[in-house]
C-alpha positions in Angstrom: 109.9 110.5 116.8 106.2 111.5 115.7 104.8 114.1 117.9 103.1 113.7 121.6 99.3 113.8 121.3 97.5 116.9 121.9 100.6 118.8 121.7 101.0 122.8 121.2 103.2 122.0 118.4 100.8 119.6 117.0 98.2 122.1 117.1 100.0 124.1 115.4 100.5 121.6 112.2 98.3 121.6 109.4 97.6 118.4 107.9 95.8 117.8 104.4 94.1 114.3 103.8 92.9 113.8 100.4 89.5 111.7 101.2 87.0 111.8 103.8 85.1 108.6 102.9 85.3 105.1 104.8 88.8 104.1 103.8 90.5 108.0 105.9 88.1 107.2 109.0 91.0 105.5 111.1 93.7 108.0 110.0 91.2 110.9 110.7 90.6 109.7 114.2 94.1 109.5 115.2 94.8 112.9 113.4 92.0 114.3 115.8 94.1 112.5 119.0 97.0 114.2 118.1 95.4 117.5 117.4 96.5 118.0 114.4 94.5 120.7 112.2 92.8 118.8 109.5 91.8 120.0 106.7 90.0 116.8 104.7 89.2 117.0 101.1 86.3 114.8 99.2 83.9 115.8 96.4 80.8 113.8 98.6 79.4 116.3 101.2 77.8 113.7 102.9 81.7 112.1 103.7 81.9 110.7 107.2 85.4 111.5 107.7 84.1 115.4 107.3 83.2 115.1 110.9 86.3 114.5 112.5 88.1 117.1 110.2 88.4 121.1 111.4 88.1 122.2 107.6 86.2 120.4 104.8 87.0 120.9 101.0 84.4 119.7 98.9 86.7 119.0 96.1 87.4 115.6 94.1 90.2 113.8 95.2 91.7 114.1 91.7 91.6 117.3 91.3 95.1 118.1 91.4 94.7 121.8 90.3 92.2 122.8 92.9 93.8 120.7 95.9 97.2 122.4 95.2 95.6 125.8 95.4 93.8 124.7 98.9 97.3 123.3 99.9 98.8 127.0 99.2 96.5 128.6 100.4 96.0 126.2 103.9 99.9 126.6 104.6 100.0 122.8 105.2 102.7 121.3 106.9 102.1 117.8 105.4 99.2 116.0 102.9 98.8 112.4 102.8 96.3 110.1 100.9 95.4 106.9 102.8 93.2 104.3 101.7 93.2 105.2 98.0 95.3 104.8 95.4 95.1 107.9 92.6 95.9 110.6 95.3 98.9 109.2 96.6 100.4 110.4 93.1 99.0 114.0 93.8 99.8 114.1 97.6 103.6 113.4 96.3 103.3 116.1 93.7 101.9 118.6 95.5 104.2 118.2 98.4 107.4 118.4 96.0 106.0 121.7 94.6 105.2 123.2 97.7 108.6 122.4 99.2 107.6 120.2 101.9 108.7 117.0 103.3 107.0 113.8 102.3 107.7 109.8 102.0 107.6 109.4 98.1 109.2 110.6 95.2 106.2 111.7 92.8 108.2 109.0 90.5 107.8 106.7 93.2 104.2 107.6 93.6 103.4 107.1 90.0 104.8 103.5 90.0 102.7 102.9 92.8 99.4 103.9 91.3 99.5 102.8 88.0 99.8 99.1 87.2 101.1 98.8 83.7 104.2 100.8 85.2 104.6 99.1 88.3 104.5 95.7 86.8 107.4 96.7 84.5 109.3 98.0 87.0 108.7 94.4 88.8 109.8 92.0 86.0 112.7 94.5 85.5 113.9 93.8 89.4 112.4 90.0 88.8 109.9 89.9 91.4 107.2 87.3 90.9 103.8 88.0 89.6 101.8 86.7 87.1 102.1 86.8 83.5 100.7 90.3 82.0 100.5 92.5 79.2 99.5 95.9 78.7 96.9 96.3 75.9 94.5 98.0 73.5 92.6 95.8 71.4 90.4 93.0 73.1 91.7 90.6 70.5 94.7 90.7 72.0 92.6 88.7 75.2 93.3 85.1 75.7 90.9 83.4 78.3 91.1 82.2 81.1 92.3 85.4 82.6 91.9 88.8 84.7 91.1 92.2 82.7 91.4 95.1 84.8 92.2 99.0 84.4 95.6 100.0 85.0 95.1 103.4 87.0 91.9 102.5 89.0 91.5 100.5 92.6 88.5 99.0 94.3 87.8 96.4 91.8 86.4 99.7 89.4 87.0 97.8 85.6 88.1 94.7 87.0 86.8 91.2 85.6 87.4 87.6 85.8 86.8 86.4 82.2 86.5 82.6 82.3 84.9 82.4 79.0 85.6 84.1 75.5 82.1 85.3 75.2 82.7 87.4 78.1 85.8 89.5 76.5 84.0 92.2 74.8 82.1 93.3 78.0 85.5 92.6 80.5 87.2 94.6 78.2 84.6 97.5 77.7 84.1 97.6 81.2 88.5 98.0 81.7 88.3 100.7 78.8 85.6 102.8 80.2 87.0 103.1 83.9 91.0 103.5 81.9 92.0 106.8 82.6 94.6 106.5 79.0 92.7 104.0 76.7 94.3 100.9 77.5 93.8 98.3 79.8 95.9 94.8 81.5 95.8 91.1 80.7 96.8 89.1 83.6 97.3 85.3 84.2 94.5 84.0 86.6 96.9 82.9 89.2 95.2 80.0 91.4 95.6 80.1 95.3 94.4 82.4 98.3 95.0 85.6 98.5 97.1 87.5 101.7 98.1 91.1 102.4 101.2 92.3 103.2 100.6 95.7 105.5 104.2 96.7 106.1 106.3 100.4 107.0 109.3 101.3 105.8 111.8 103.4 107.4 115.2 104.7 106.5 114.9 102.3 103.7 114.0 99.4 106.0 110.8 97.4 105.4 108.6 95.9 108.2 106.1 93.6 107.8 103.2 94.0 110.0 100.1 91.8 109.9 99.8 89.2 107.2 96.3 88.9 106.7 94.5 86.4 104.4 92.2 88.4 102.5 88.6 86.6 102.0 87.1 87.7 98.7 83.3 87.4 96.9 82.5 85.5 94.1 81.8 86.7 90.8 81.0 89.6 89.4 82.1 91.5 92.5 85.2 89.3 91.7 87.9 90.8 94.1 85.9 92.6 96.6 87.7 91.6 100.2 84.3 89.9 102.6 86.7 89.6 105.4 90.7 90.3 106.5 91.8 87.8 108.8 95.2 87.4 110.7 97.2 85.6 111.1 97.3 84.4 107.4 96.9 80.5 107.6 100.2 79.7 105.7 102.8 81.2 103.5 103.8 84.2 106.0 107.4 84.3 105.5 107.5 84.1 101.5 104.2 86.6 101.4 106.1 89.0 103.4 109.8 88.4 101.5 108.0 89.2 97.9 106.4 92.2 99.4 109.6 93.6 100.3 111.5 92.6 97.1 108.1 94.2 95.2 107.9 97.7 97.6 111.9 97.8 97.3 111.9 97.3 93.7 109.7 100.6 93.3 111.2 102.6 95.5 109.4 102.6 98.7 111.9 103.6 101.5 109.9 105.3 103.9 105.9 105.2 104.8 103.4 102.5 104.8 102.9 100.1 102.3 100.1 97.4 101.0 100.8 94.4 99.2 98.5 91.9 97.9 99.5 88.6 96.7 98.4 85.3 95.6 100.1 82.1 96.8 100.2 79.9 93.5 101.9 76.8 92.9 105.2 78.8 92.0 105.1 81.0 95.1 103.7 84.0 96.2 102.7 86.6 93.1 102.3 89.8 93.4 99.2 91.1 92.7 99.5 94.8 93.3 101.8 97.2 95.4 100.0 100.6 97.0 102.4 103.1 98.8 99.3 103.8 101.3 97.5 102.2 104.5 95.1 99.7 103.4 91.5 101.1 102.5 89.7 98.4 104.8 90.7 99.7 108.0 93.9 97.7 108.2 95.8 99.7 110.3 93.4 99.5 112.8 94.0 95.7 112.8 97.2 96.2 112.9 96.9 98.2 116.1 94.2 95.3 117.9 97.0 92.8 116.8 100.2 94.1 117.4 100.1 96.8 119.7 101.7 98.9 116.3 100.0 102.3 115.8 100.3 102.2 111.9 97.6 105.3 111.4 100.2 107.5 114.0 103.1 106.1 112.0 101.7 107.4 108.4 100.8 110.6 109.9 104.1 111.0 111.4 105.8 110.1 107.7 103.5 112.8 105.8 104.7 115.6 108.7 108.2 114.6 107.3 109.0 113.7 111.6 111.4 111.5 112.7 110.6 107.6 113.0 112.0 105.4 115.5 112.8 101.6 114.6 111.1 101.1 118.2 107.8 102.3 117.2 107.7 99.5 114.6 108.7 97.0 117.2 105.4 94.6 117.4 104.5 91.8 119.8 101.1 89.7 119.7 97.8 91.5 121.7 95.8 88.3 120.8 96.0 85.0 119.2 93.7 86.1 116.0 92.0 89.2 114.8 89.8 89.9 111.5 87.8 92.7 109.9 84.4 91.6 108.5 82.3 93.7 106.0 79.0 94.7 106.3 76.8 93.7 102.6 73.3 94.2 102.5 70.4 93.5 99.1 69.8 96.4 97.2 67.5 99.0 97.7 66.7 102.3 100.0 67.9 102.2 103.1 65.8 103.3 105.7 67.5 102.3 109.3 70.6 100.3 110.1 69.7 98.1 113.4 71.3 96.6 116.1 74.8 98.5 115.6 75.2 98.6 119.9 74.5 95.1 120.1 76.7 93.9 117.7 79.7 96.5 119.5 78.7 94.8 123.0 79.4 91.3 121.4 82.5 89.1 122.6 85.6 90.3 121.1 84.4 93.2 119.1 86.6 96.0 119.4 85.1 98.3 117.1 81.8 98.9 114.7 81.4 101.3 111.5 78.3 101.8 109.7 79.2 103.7 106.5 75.8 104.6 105.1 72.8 106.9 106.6 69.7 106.7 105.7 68.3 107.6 102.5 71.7 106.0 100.7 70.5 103.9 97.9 72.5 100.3 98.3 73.1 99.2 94.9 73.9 95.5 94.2 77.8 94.7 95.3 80.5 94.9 92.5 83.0 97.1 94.1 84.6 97.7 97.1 83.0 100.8 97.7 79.8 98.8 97.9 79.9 97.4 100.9 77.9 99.5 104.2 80.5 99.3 106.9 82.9 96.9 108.8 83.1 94.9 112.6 86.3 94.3 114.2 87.1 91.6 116.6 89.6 89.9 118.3 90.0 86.2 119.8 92.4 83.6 121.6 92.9 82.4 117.5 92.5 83.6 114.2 89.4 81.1 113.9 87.8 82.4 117.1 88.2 86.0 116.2 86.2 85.2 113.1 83.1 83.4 114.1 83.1 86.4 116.8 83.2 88.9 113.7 80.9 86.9 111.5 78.0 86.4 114.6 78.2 90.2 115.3 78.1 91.2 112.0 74.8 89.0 111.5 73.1 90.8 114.3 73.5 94.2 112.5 70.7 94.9 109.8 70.0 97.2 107.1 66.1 98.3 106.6 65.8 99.1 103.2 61.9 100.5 102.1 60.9 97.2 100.4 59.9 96.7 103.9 61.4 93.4 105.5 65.1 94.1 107.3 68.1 92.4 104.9 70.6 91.0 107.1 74.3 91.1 106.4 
C-alpha cells in the first residue's frame, strides 16, 4: 500500500522528479502531503514547481549525465518523470543503474518515448493505429497527412500538411526538433480525439477517466483547449485499444496516457506515454472519481506496494473538464481576476503558469498556453460552460496596454 501522509518514514524518502514546470505541479503537491523529500530538477529557474520542492537542481531534464550524478549523490529512494515524455526514458535508466525499484524497464521506457519504435512494436501485436512510416527524405511525403518528430511531445515538430506546398516547411520543421535525423508520416485519421488515463498494476490495466480531448485549429494543430469527461461516445473501445496498445509495450505497473482518434475503423492509436498526463489529468481524475492518481504514481516510483482497492473508482460528479488558459501575444504585465474565477460555480481549482514579465508568444505548442481552470458539474456539459465562463473572467495584461482575455 503507498505510504500514510506526513509519515516519519515518508520523511525519510527521497524522491527525485525530473521537471518542475506546469505539467509536475499536481504530482509536486501531493509529494509535499506526503512529506516526501523532493528534490525537483528543471533547467528554468523561474519553474513553479521549484516552490513546492525541498531541493531545486537547475539542470535540463535531459541531462542524463548530470541528473544521475545528483541521483547518487541525493541517495534517492525513487525518480519519476510525470507530465513529459523524454525523461521517463532517463528516470528508468537511472533507477536500473542505481539499483532501485521503479515501474518500467528502460526497454519499456524507450518504446514509450519514441514513436517510430512504439508504433512497430504496435503493428507487431496488431493494435490499431493509423497508417505510418518512418522517414528521411520529404519526397517520401504524400498529402493529406500528419508529419511529426518521433522523440519529441507537446506538438514540438508536429504539422498537419493538407497541401503539397506545405511539405518542405512540415518536414523542416519535424527535422529540426528530430533528436536522430528522421522524422514520421502518418495517415490523417478523421474523428475526435479521447484520452485514455489508465494504472496498471501487477500487470493489470485500469482505465480511469476517458476524456475527450478538445484541440486548436491549425498551426497549433494538436494543442488540447479543453479535457472533458466523460468522453461523449466510444468509451469502452477507446479504453479496450489502450489496453491492447500499453500491454503490447510492456506497461505492467504505473500510470499510463493514451490518446486516440475514433475513425470510421475504430479507435486508433495515436500515441502511448508511460507517465500522468501533462495537463493536470490526474487531478481530474481525482475531482471525478474519487482516484488519487498523483499518490498512485508516487507510490509506483518508491517501488511500494499497490492495492487493487486504491484503483477502485466511483463517480464524484456527473461531468468534469480542464480548460486552458490562451492569451494574444506580447509582455505580460498582470494576470486578473484569478480569485474570481476560483470563487465561480464548480471550479475546484485555478493555475496561472506565467508571472509577469513572461513574454506570451503566439500559440503553437502545448507549452504555450498560461495556465488551466478546473470545474466540475451535475453533467459533462455543465462542467464545461462552468470552466469556459470562469476561464473568461481571468485576464492577461500584456504592455500593449488593453487586457486580452482568454
Amino acid at each position: 500500500m503507498a505510504g500514510d501522509p506526513g509519515s516519519s518514514t515518508d520523511r525519510d524518502k527521497r524522491l527525485l522528479v525530473l521537471g518542475a514546470g506546469p505539467a509536475q505541479l499536481g504530482l509536486l503537491e501531493a509529494a509535499r502531503a506526503r512529506g516526501l523529500h523532493v528534490i525537483a530538477v528543471d533547467r528554468d529557474p523561474s519553474a513553479p514547481g521549484f516552490a513546492l520542492a525541498d531541493r531545486r537542481a537547475i539542470i535540463s531534464t535531459e541531462d542524463e549525465r548530470g541528473i544521475e550524478r545528483l541521483a547518487r549523490a541525493e541517495r534517492i529512494d525513487g525518480v519519476i518523470a510525470p507530465g513529459i515524455d523524454w525523461p521517463v526514458g532517463i528516470a528508468a535508466r537511472v533507477a536500473s543503474k542505481l539499483g532501485i525499484r521503479h515501474p518500467l524497464e528502460p526497454a519499456t521506457a524507450g518504446l514509450a518515448v519514441h514513436k517510430g519504435r512504439q508504433r512497430e512494436r504496435l503493428d507487431e501485436a496488431g493494435v490499431p493505429q493509423p497508417r505510418w512510416r518512418l522517414v528521411s527524405d520529404a519526397q517520401d511525403v504524400e498529402v493529406p497527412c500528419v508529419v511529426k518528430a518521433p522523440d519529441r511531445q507537446g506538438q514540438r515538430g508536429l504539422s498537419l500538411v493538407t497541401e503539397s506546398e506545405a511539405v518542405a516547411g512540415a518536414v523542416g520543421a519535424a527535422l529540426e526538433a528530430s533528436r536522430n535525423g528522421s522524422f514520421v508520416v502518418e495517415e490523417l485519421v478523421d474523428g475526435p480525439e479521447v484520452t485514455v488515463n489508465a494504472f496498471s498494476a501487477g500487470g493489470r490495466f485500469f482505465p480511469l477517466t476517458i476524456t475527450d480531448r478538445l484541440t486548436s485549429e491549425p498551426p497549433a494543430f494538436g494543442v488540447a483547449l479543453a479535457h472533458v469527461w466523460p468522453a461523449e461516445s466510444g468509451t469502452e473501445a477507446a479504453a479496450e485499444v489502450a489496453r491492447r496498445a500499453v500491454e503490447a509495450l510492456g506497461i505492467g505497473e504505473g500510470p499510463s496516457y493514451t490518446q486516440l482518434r475514433l475513425g470510421a475503423q475504430g479507435p486508433q492509436v495515436m500515441e502511448v506515454a508511460a507517465r500522468l498526463g501533462g495537463g493536470h489529468d490526474a487531478e481530474l481524475c481525482e475531482a471525478a472519481l474519487g482516484v488519487n492518481l498523483n499518490g498512485l504514481a508516487l507510490a509506483a516510483a518508491l517501488g511500494e506496494e499497490i492495492s487493487t482497492d486504491e484503483l477502485s473508482s466511483e463517480p464524484r460528479a456527473g461531468g468534469a473538464c480542464t480548460v486552458f488558459l490562451t492569451a494574444d501575444a506580447g509582455m505580460l504585465d498582470a494576470v486578473d481576476d484569478l480569485d474570481q474565477a476560483e470563487q465561480s460555480e464548480g471550479v475546484i481549482r485555478v493555475r496561472a503558469y506565467r508571472r509577469p514579465g513572461f513574454a506570451i508568444g503566439e500559440l503553437r505548442h502545448g507549452a504555450d498556453r498560461l495556465g488551466a481552470v478546473q470545474a466540475i458539474g451535475s453533467s459533462r456539459a455543465e462542467a464545461l460552460r462552468r470552466g469556459e465562463a470562469a476561464a473568461a473572467l481571468i485576464r492577461f495584461r500584456t504592455s500593449a496596454g488593453a487586457p486580452v482575455q482568454t
